[in-house]
C-alpha positions, 0 to 999 in steps of 0.5 A: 500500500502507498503512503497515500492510500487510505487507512480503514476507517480513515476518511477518504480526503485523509490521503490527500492531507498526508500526501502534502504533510508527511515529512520533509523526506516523504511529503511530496506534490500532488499530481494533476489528477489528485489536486482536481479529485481533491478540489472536487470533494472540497467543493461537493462538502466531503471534507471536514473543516479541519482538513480543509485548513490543514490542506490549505496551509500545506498547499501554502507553506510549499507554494502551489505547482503548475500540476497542482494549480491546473488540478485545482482549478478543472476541480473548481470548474467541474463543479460550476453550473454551466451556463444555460443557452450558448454564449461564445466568450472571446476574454475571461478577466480575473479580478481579484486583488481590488485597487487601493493606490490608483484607480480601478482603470482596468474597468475602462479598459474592459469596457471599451474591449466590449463596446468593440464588439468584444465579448468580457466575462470579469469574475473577482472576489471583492471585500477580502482587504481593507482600504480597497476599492473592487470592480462591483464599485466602480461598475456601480459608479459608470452604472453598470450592473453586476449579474448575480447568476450565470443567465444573467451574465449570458444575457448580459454578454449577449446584449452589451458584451461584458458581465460581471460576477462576483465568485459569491454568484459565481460559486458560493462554496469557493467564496466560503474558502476564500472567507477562511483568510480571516480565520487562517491568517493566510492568503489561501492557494484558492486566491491563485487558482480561482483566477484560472478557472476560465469558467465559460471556457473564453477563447483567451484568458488574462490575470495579473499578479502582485509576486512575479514568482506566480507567473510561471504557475499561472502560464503553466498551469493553463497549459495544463489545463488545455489552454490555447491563449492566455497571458499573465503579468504584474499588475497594478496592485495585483489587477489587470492593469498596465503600470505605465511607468514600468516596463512590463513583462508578459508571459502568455500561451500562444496556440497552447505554446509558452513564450514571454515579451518584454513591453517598454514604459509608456510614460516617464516618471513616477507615479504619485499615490492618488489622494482619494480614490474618487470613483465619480472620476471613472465616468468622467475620465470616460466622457472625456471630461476628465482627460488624464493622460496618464489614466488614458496611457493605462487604459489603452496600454491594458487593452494592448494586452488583451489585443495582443494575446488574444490574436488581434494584434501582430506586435506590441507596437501594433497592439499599443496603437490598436488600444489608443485607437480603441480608446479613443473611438470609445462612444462617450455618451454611454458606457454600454 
């Protein structure tokens, strides 16, 4: 019998704890097929508390691996309800990390994509840190509604190009997880894994990172998981959002292939913190009312990046000019 093999009398997710657990000599990974069996029965409330933060703080002390990743995310995804009625996604957008420096501007940007006849699915989980500002917020100041159940992000993706759903709506049993923070004192791989998912199985797929280290999770992991387009860099404060003043690495999957491009700084300087995170200023700066330079340089440089790996652009110049355009065109008079 393996050292992961259950006991008799054991409970049946013990094997999983033990696999992770047993020593620096004996302990060791889980493979792909035993992170998504172990997800599935967390999700299907198999598992007792106990075992969940034991498995949790193990996963975290080690640091997850692209196999454990990539089975821990198809274990989420197995257990969504899929959406009712066909809806061809062309960007999955993870969202979250919330803003507390700078503005939500990325929100613009996603907007933008879908008045361009690009259909946006953003899904986040919000409220997690103190002080920050999420995507729900600033949709709720350009009024933008948030969808609450899959049918409702497919209308809304059918009618306007972008939804939104918070992972309360999206999977109440991994927003439950996401809640444990507060009780383990730690950021749980959930944090990593749940910006994977690609639930309604988007063309292209694209998250941001606060550590560096994660990209590589983030890329491998998707393909894994049969990804055929992805792309994955540091983000302002961990969200989907171009730093203008830095240049900026990006590693993504191309026909299911890992590359990696370096993108230059597009504007000189340094940022300054912003005073007030003033979210009436989303719609201005949409109006062109409000008309920061800066704020257009990350928006059209966040919507660049979406160009580019999601195949409608050749080159990072090529992307970088296709955003400005985009941003540009936007109609001012309404945000959808």
């Amino acid at each position: 019998m393996s050292h992961s093999a259950p006991a008799a009398n054991e409970h049946p997710f013990a094997p999983y704890v033990r696999i992770l657990g047993k020593g620096p000599n004996l302990s060791r990974p889980l493979t792909l097929d035993e992170a998504r069996a172990a997800m599935g029965m967390i999700m299907a409330g198999e598992v007792l508390d106990a075992q969940l933060g034991a498995f949790l703080c193990l996963l975290r002390v080690k640091t997850e691996l692209p196999e454990e990743a990539a089975g821990l995310a198809l274990g989420i995804k197995d257990a969504l309800a899929k959406p009712a009625g066909a809806v061809k996604v062309d960007v999955d957008w993870a969202s979250y990390a919330g803003k507390s420096r700078q503005l939500p501007y990325y929100v613009l940007a996603a907007l933008t994509l879908a008045q361009h006849g690009i259909k946006v699915f953003m899904h986040g989980a919000e409220g997690h840190t103190a002080g920050r500002v999420y995507t729900s917020d600033a949709l709720a100041a350009l009024g933008v509604p948030v969808a609450t159940s899959t049918a409702q992000a497919v209308a809304q993706l059918q009618s306007s190009n972008f939804a939104y759903m918070t992972l309360e709506h999206l999977s109440p049993a991994l927003h439950k997880i996401m809640g444990l923070k507060a009780i383990l004192g730690l950021r749980s791989p959930i944090h990593t894994v749940a910006r994977m998912v690609n639930p309604f199985d988007a063309a292209f797929s694209v998250n941001a990172v606060t550590h560096p280290p994660y990209m590589p999770v983030h890329q491998e992991g998707a393909r894994l998981m049969g990804e055929q387009a992805m792309a994955v860099f540091k983000g302002d404060g961990g969200e989907v959002e171009r730093r203008p003043e830095k240049s900026c690495e990006v590693c993504f999957l191309e026909g299911g292939k890992p590359g990696s491009e370096e993108w230059p700084a597009i504007v000189a300087g340094v940022r300054d913190k912003e005073d007030s995170l003033d979210l009436a200023r989303l719609k201005r700066l949409w109006s062109g009312e409000d008309a920061d330079e800066t704020a257009a340089a990350v928006i059209a440089g966040t919507i660049a990046i979406v160009l580019r790996y999601s195949g409608r652009a050749k080159s990072v110049a090529e992307a970088e000019g296709a955003g400005q355009v985009l941003w540009r065109d936007r109609i001012k008079g309404k945000v959808l």
